[in-house]
N, C-alpha and C positions, 0 to 999 in steps of 0.2 A: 473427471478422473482425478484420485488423490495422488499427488505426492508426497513420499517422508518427509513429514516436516524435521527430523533432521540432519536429514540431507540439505534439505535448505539451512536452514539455520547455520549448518557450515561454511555454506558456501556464502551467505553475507557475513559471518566471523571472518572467511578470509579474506573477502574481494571489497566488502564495504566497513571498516574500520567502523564507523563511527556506531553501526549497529549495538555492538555489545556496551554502549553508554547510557541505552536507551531505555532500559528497561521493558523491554517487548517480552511476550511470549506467544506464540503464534496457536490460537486458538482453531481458526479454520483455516485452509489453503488447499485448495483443487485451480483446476482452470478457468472456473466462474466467480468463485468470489475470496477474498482472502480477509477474515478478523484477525488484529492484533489487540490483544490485552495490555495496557500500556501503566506503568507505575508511575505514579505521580510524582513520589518524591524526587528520581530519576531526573525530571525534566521542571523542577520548581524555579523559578524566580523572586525576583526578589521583592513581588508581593504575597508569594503562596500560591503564585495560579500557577498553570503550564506555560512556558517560557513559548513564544509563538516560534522560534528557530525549531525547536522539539515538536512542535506540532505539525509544521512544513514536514521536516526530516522524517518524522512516522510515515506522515501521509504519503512521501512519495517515494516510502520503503514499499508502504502497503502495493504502491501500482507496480512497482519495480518485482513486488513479490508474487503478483499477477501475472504479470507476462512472464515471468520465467517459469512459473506453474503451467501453463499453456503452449509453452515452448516443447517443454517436457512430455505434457500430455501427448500432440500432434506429432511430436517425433523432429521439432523442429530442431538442427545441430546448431545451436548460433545465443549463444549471450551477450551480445551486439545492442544492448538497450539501455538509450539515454534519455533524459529527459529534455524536453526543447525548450520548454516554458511551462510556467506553475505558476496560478494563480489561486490564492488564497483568500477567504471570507471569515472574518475573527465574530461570530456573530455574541457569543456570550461567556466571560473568564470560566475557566476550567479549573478548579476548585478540590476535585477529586480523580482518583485512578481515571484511564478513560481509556474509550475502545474505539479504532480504526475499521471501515468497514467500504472494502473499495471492491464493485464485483462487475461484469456486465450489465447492461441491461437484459438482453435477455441471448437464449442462446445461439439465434438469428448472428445477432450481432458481433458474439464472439468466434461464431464459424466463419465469417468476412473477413474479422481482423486475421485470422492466422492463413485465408486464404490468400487473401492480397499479396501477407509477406511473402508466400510459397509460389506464387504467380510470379512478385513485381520484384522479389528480393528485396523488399520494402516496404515499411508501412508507420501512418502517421496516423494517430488518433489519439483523440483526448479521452482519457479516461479519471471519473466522478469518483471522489473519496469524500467522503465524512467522517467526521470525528465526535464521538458522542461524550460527551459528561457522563458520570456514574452519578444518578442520584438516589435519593431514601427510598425503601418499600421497591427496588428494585427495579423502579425509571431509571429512564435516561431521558436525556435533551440535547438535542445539536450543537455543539460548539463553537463548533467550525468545518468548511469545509473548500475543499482544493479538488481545480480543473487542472489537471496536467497534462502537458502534449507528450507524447510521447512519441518515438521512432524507433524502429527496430529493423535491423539490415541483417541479410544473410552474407 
């Protein structure tokens, strides 16, 4: 199920500062997967690549922007989601624009996660984000990529 992406976009302009620094534009976002188009120059450092604090901060906008699509979709009342722990994999410098891409695996697994929480008032689960490089002729290659815990309470 989609939601307006911008209704979201609002809602991290209000609740997550740091979003509108980032240079995002949300590409796809339903309850299964969410792309962000991410600008480069937005997030450079001070060799030219993406700054890894910027690549963290996308990635676990991206999952952040999952679960609250999901929330939305199931009728869940509760924006109650924080992140517990985040780990991150720097596997190659990021050199151009780049896209975030954080979804379930499949949709087994995302009808568990929101029934747990609707069960258990609670739920813990790591969810997989990748961060692609833009490269020439219209590749891409992995960058990097972040396992973040997440929890979500009614």
């Amino acid at each position: 199920m989609e939601i307006d992406a911008q209704d979201f976009i609002q809602v991290l302009s209000d609740k997550i500062k740091l979003y509108e620094h980032l240079g995002i534009t949300v590409a796809e976002l339903n309850s299964h997967r969410v792309v962000f188009n991410v600008s480069l120059e937005k997030n450079l450092n001070h060799k030219g690549t993406a700054f890894g604090g910027s690549l963290y901060a996308t990635g676990v906008l991206s999952a952040y922007a999952l679960v609250l699509a999901g929330l939305k979709a199931y009728h869940i009342d509760t924006e109650n989601i924080v992140i517990a722990k985040g780990v991150i994999e720097y596997h190659r410098p990021i050199d151009s624009d780049f896209t975030i891409v954080c979804e379930f695996l499949d949709l087994q697994t995302e009808q568990a996660f929101y029934q747990e929480l609707q069960d258990q008032h609670r739920v813990r689960a790591d969810l997989n984000v990748q961060i692609f490089k833009e490269g020439g002729s219209g590749g891409r290659s992995l960058g990097a990529s972040l396992v973040g815990s997440f929890v979500v309470r009614m």
